[in-house]
C-alpha positions in Angstrom: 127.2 160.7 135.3 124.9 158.9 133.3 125.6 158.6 129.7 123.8 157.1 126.3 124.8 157.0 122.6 122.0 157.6 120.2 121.9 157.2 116.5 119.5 158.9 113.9 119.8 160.7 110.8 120.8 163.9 111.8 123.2 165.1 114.8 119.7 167.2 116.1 117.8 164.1 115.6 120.2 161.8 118.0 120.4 164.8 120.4 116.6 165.2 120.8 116.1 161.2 120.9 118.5 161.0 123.8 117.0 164.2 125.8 113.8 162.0 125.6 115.4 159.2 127.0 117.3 160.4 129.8 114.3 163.0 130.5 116.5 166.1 130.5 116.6 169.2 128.4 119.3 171.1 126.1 121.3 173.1 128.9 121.3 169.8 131.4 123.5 167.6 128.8 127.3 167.8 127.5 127.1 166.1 123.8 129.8 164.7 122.4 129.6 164.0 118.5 131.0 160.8 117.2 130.6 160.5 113.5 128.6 163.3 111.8 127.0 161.0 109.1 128.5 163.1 106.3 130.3 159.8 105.3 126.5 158.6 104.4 126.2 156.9 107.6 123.8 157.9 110.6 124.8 160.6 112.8 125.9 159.1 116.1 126.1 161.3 119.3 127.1 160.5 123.3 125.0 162.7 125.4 126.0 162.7 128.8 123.8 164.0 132.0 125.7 167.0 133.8 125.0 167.4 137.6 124.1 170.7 138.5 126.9 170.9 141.2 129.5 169.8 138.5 128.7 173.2 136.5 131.8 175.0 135.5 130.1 178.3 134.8 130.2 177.5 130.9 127.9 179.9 128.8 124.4 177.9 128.4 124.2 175.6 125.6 121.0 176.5 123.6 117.6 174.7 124.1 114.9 172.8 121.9 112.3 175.6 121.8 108.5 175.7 120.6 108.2 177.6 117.8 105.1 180.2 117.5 103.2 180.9 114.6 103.8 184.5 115.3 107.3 183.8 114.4 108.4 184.9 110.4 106.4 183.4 107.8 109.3 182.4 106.5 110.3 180.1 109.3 110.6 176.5 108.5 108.6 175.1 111.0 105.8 177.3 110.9 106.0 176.4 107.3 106.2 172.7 107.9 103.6 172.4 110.7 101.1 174.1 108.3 101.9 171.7 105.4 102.1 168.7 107.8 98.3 170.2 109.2 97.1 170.4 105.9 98.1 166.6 105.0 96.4 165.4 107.5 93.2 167.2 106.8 93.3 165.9 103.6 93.5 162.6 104.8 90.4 163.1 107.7 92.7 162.2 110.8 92.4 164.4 113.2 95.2 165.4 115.3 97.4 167.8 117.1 100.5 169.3 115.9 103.1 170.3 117.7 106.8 171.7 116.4 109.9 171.8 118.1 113.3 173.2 116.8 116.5 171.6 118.1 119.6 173.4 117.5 123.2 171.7 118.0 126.8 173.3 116.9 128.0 172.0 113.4 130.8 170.4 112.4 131.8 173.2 109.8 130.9 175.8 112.7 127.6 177.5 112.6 124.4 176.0 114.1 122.4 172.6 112.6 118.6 172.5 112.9 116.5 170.3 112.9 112.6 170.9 113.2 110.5 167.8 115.0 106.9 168.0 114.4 105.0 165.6 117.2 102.1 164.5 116.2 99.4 163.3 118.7 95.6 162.2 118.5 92.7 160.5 120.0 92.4 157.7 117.3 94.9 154.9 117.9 93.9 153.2 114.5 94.4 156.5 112.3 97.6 157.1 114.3 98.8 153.3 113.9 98.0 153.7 109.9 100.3 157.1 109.9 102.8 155.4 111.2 102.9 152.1 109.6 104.7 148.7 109.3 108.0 149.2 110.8 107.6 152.8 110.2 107.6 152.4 106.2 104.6 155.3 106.0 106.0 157.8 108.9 109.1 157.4 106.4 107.3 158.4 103.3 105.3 160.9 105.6 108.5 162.6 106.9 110.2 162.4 103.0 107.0 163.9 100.8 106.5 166.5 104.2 110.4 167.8 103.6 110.2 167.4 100.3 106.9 169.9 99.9 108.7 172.1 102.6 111.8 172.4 100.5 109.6 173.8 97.3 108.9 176.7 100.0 112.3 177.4 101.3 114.1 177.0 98.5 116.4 174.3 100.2 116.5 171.1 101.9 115.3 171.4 105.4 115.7 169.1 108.0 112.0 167.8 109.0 112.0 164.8 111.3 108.0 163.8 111.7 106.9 161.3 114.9 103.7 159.9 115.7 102.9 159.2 119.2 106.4 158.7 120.2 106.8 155.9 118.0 110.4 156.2 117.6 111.7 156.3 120.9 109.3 152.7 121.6 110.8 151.5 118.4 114.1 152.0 119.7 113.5 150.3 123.5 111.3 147.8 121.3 114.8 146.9 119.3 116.9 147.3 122.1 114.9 144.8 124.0 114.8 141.9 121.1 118.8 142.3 120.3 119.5 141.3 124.0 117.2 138.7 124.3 118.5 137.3 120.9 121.8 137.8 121.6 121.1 135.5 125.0 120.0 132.6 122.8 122.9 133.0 121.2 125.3 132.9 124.2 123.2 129.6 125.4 123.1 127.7 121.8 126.1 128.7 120.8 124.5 129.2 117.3 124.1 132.3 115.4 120.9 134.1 114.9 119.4 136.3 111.4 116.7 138.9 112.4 114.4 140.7 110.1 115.4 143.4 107.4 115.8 146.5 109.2 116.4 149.9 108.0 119.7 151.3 108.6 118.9 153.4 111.6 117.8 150.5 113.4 120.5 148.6 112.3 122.8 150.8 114.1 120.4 150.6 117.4 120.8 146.8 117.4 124.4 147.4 116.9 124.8 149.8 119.6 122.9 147.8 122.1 125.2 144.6 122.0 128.4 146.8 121.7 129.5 146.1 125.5 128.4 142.2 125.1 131.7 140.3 124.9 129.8 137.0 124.8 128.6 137.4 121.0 129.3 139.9 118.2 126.9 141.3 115.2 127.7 142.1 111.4 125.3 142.9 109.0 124.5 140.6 105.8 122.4 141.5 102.6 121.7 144.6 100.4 119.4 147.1 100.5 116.3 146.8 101.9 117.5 142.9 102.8 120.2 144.1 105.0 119.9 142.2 108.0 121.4 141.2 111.0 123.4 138.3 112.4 124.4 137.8 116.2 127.1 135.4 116.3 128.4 133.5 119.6 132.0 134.9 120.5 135.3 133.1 119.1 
């Protein structure tokens, strides 16, 4: 069976990163949590692909599904879609909207949600500007957007905002430079400092050279310094 380990900032957020990856929906996946992130960590998850003949009858798991304005008003992500919408009229870019809620069991029982607004359009450069360097503005974006949601609800939601599938590139795009830099480290024999990278991408690099027994990583610096180093094996 074919199995990844995803990390993001929420359990619902690694869940719906990993069913992108592996191409699969809700009820075609066992998860497995590993740590929560209530320790201030990121959430990390194992989700593993479940073959159809291997089915044990188990009740279905629930499924990401679209939400519909005809839902409640109340409903956060008819609520966030339509302050996300508005945003971006504000700011002239023109693009399409689209909200999906991703529910997961919680560690203190009860359900997590997490609402995903993707956000797609025809301009590259206005869709590049959204998103940023290194993400920084998506950030902000997703922060004000949950922020101006939570005046609404009366509580903190969980709003996770991507433009044109940047995340899941950013992720390969990581994934790909920690194994070629971990190479050069396996040939030189010398260690190797990449750039400053926020902590969920931190724990992708980390994740990535977890099985490499050649070299081994540790992260140096504070804040938004934090780096990482790929040393050569002892």
């Amino acid at each position: 069976m074919k199995s990844i380990e995803i990390s993001a900032r929420t359990v619902a957020e690694a869940v719906e990163l990993a069913l992108a990856q592996l191409g699969k929906d809700r009820d075609e996946v066992a998860i497995e949590v590993l740590d929560s992130g209530e320790s201030g960590d990121e959430a990390l998850v194992r989700v593993t692909v479940v073959d159809d003949d291997e089915d044990d009858g188990a009740p279905a798991k629930p499924i990401p599904a679209p939400l519909d304005d005809a839902q409640d008003s109340d409903d956060v992500g008819v609520i966030a879609r339509k302050i996300l919408e508005d945003l971006l009229e504000r700011m002239d870019i023109h693009a399409y909207v689209t909200a999906v809620i991703t529910r997961v069991p919680g560690q203190k029982g009860g359900i997590e949600e997490t609402v995903t607004l993707h956000v797609e359009g025809a301009d590259e450069e206005a869709m590049g500007l959204l998103i940023g360097r290194r993400g920084e503005t998506l950030r902000s974006l997703q922060f004000l957007l949950n922020l101006l949601v939570s005046r609404k609800v009366q509580k903190w939601p969980q709003v996770v905002v991507d433009v044109g599938n940047y995340r899941q590139r950013r992720q390969e795009s990581l994934e790909g430079l920690a194994r070629r830099m971990a190479e050069r480290v396996h040939q030189t024999g010398r260690p190797i400092m990449l750039e400053p990278m926020a902590a969920y991408e931190r724990r992708i690099v980390h994740l990535a050279l977890r099985e490499d027994k050649t070299i081994y990583t540790e992260s140096s610096g504070e804040g938004e310094n934090r780096k990482i180093v790929i040393y050569p094996a002892k």
